[in-house]
C-alpha positions in Angstrom: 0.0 0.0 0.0 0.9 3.8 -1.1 2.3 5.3 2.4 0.2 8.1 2.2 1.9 10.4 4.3 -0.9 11.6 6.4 0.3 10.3 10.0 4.1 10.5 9.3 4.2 13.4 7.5 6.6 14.3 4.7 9.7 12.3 4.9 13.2 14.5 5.3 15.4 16.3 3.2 18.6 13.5 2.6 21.3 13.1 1.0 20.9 11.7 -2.9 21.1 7.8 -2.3 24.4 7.6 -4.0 26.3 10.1 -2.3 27.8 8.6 1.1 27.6 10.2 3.9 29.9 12.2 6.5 30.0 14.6 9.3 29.9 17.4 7.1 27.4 16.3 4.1 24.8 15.3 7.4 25.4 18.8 8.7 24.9 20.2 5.3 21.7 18.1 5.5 20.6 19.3 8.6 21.3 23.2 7.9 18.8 22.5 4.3 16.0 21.1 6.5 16.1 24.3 8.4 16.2 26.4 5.6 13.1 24.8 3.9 11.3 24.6 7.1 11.7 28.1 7.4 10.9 29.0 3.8 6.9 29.6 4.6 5.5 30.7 7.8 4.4 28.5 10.6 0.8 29.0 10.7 0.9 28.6 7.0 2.8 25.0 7.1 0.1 24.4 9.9 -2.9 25.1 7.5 -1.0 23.2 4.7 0.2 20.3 6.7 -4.2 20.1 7.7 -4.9 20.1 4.1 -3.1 17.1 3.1 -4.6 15.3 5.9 -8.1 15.9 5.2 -7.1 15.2 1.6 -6.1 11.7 3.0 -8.6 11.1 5.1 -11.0 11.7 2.4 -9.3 9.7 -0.4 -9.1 6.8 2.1 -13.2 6.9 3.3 -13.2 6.2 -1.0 -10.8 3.9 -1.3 -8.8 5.7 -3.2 -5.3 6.8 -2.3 -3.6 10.6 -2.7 -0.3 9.3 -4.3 0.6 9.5 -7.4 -1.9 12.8 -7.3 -4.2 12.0 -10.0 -6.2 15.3 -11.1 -9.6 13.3 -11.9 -9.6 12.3 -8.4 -9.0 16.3 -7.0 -11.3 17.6 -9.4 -14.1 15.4 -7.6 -12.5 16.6 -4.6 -13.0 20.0 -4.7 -16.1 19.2 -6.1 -17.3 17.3 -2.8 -15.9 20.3 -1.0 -18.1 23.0 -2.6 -21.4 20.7 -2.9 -21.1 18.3 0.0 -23.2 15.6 0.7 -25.1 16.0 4.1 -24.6 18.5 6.6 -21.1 19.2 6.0 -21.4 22.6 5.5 -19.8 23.9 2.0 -16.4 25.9 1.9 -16.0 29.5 0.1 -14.3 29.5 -3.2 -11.3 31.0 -1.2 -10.8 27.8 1.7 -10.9 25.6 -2.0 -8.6 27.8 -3.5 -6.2 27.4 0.0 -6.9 23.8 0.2 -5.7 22.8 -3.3 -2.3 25.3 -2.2 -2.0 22.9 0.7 -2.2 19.8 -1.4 0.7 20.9 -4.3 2.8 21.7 -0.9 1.7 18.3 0.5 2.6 16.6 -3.1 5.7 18.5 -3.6 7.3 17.9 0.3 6.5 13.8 -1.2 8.4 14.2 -4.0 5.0 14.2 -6.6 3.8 17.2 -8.9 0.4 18.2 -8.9 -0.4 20.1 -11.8 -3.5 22.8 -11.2 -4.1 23.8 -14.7 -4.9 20.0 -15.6 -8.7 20.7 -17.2 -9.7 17.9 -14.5 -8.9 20.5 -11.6 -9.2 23.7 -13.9 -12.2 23.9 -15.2 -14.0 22.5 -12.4 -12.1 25.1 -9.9 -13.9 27.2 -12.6 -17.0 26.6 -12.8 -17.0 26.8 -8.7 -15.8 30.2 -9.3 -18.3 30.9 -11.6 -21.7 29.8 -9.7 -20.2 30.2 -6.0 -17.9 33.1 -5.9 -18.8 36.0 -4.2 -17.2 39.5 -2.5 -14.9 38.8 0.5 -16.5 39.3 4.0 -14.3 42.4 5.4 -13.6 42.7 9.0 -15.4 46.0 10.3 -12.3 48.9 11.0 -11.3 50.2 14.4 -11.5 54.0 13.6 -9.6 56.1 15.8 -13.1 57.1 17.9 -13.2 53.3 18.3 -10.0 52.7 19.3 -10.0 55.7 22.0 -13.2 53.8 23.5 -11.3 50.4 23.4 -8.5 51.9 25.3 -10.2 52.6 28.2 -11.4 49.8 29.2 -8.1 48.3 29.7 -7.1 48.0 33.4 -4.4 50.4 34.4 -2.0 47.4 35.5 1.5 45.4 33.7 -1.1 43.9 31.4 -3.2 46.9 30.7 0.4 48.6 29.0 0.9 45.6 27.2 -2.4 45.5 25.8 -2.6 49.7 25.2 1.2 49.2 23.3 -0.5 46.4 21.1 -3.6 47.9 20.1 -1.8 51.5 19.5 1.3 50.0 17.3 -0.9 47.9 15.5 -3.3 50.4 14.3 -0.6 53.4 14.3 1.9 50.7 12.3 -0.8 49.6 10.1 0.5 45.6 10.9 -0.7 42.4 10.5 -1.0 40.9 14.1 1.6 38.2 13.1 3.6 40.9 12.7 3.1 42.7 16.0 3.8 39.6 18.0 7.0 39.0 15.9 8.9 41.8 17.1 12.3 41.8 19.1 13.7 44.8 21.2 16.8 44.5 18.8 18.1 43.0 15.6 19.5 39.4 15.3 17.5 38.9 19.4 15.8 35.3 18.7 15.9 33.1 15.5 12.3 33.3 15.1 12.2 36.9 15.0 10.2 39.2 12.2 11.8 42.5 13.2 13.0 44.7 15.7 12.3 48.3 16.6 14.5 51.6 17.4 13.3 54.1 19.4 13.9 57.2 18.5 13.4 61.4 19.2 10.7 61.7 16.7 9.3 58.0 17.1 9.9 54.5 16.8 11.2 52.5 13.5 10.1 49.3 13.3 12.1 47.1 10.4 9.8 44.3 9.6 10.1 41.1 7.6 7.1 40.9 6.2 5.3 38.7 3.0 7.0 40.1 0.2 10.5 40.8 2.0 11.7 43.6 5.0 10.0 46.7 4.9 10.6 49.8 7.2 7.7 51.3 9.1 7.5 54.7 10.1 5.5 55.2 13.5 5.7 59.0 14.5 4.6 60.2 18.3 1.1 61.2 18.4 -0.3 64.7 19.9 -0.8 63.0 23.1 0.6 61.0 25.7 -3.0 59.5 26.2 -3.0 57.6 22.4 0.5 57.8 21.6 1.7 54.7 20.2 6.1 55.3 21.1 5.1 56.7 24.4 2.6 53.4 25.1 5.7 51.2 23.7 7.9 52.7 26.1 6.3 52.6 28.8 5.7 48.4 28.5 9.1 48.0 27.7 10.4 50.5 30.7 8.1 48.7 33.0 8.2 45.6 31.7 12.1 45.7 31.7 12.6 44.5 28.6 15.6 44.8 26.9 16.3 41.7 25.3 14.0 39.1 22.9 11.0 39.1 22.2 8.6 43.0 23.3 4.9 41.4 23.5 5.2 38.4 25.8 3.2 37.2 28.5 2.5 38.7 31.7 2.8 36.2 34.9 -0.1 35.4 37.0 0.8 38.0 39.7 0.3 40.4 37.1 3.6 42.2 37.9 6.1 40.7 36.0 6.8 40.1 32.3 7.6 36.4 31.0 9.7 35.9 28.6 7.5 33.5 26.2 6.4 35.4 22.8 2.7 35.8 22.7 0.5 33.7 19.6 -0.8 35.9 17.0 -4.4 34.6 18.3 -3.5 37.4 21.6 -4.3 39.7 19.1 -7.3 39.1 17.5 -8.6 38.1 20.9 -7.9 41.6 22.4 -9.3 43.4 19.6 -12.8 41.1 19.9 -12.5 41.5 23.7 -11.8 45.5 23.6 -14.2 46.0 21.1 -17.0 44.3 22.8 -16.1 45.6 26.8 -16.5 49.3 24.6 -19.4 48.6 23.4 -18.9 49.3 19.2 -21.5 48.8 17.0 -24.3 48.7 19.7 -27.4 47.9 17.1 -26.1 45.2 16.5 -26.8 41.5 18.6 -23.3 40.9 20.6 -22.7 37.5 18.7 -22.6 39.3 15.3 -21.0 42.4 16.9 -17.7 40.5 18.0 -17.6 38.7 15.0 -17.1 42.0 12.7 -14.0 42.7 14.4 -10.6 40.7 14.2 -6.5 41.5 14.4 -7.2 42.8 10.9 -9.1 45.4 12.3 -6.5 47.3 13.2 -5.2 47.2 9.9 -7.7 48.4 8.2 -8.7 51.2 10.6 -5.5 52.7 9.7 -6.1 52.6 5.8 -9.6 54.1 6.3 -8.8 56.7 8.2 -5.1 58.2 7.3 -6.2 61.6 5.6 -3.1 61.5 3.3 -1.7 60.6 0.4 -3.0 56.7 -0.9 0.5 55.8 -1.6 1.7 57.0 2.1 -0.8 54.3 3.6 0.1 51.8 0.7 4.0 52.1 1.8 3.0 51.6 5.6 1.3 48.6 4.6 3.6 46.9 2.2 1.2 46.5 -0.4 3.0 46.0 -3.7 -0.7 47.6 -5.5 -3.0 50.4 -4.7 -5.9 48.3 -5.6 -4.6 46.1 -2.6 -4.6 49.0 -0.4 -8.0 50.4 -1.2 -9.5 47.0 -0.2 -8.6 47.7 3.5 -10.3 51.5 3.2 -13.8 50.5 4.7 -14.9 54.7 4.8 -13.5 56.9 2.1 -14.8 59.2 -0.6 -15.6 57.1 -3.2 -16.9 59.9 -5.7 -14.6 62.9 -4.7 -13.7 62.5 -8.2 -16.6 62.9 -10.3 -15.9 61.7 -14.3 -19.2 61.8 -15.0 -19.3 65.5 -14.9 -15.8 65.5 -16.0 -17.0 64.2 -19.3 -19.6 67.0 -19.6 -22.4 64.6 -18.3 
């Protein structure tokens, strides 16, 4: 039977089979696993690593097994996954699209190619497109009237700095909450670092390795101490006395002390739902679908949507590559501030 891969997982870089080998080849070896390891992010060799399991699990309940890929067999996959039998509830064109990313990684880490344009995948991935495809369902903004009520209700304790420094950088930074959480005091602090920040007279510069590479961001002091996002920064790191690793970490249970354990990305979008709800936002709404609207991404696009400046300053704090990218994340702008139809004498 076809090891499937599916409980053992991928097997190791190696040596070629006819190369013998030594102290320094099985080093070499070793220092290659590391580097493709690191060459996608964790949470997205997580989601991957998922993929090719449920693709297993699924080709076995059929009989059927997932090596040599054949692209009949996916195309009736995806199929399954956007009309399912039952009360499995159907997946957006999007989780498809992710899933079949997850099985060419899970094919390619076993030595297989699965080819995406075969017409068994592509033009069924089509036609899903075509009757199921629909707009993206955006995470509401936290405007800066939001985030001012969100701030207070943090408690005025170790924590409560932490918390105010996250919620300020994030939305002052424009960053993606893996991002936030990624941050050392200083350059080169922890191997799994994604930047580092400087501190300086006229505000902090964070250096960021980000998506498409490292990026610098820009984060100047605000007009007051109050929702400042350097003077919130500083004062964590002062009190937390941090000087070394990773800034966001946890706080111990007394509540006085900082740990030295990075905080999970998830700390983020938990504090923004949590804030967001103790403040009260969107109160027409029930409290289910209010907490719901808001998410680490929030914070992200608050920033896009309310920056009054130039598009291409907030498309440089964001490390979009596209302007079209950028106005995506602008839930509440002028949309017809530029009027062609009265340009063209209409």
């Amino acid at each position: 039977m076809t090891n499937t891969g599916d409980q053992d997982g991928p097997p190791p870089l190696a040596l070629p089979p006819q190369v013998a080998g030594s102290g320094t080849l099985d080093r070499l070896a070793e220092t290659a696993r590391g580097y493709a390891r690191a060459a996608a992010s964790e949470n997205t060799l997580k989601a991957y690593a998922a993929d090719w399991a449920q693709f297993a699990r699924w080709c076995r309940m059929r009989g059927a097994e997932p090596l040599p890929p054949s692209p009949q067999l996916i195309g009736l996959y995806i199929a399954d996954l956007a009309a399912p039998q039952g009360r499995t509830p159907a997946l957006s064109v999007a989780s498809i699209e992710r899933r079949l990313s997850g099985l060419a990684w899970g094919c390619a880490q076993r030595g297989a190619r699965l080819d995406r344009k075969d017409r068994h995948i592509a033009t069924v991935l089509a036609g899903i497109r075509r009757k199921h495809a629909r707009p993206p369902v955006q995470k509401q903004a936290v405007l800066p009237e939001d985030l001012r009520a969100m701030l207070a209700t943090l408690p005025r304790d170790l924590r409560g700095l932490r918390d105010r420094a996250i919620l300020l950088i994030g939305f002052a930074g424009g960053l993606r909450r893996s991002e936030i959480v990624a941050l050392d005091h200083g350059k080169d602090d922890t191997p799994d670092s994604g930047g580092w920040v400087e501190i300086l007279e006229d505000g902090a510069l964070l250096t960021l390795r980000g998506k498409t590479g490292w990026r610098e961001v820009e984060i100047a002091r605000g007009s007051s101490d109050r929702t400042c996002p350097v003077h919130a920064l500083s004062q964590w790191l002062h009190y937390a006395r941090i000087d070394f690793g990773p800034i966001f970490v946890a706080v111990r249970r007394d509540g006085r002390t900082a740990g030295s354990e990075r905080l999970s990305d998830k700390h983020v979008a938990r504090l923004v739902k949590i804030c967001a709800r103790a403040a009260g936002l969107r109160p027409e709404l029930p409290e289910k679908e209010r907490v719901a609207l808001f998410s680490g991404h929030s914070l992200r696009a608050g920033l896009a949507s309310s920056a009054e400046v130039d598009e291409r300053h907030v498309q440089k704090q964001l490390g979009h590559a596209s302007a079209e990218m950028t106005r995506r994340y602008q839930r509440r702008r002028d949309r017809f501030r530029i009027n062609l139809t009265k340009a063209a004498g209409l």
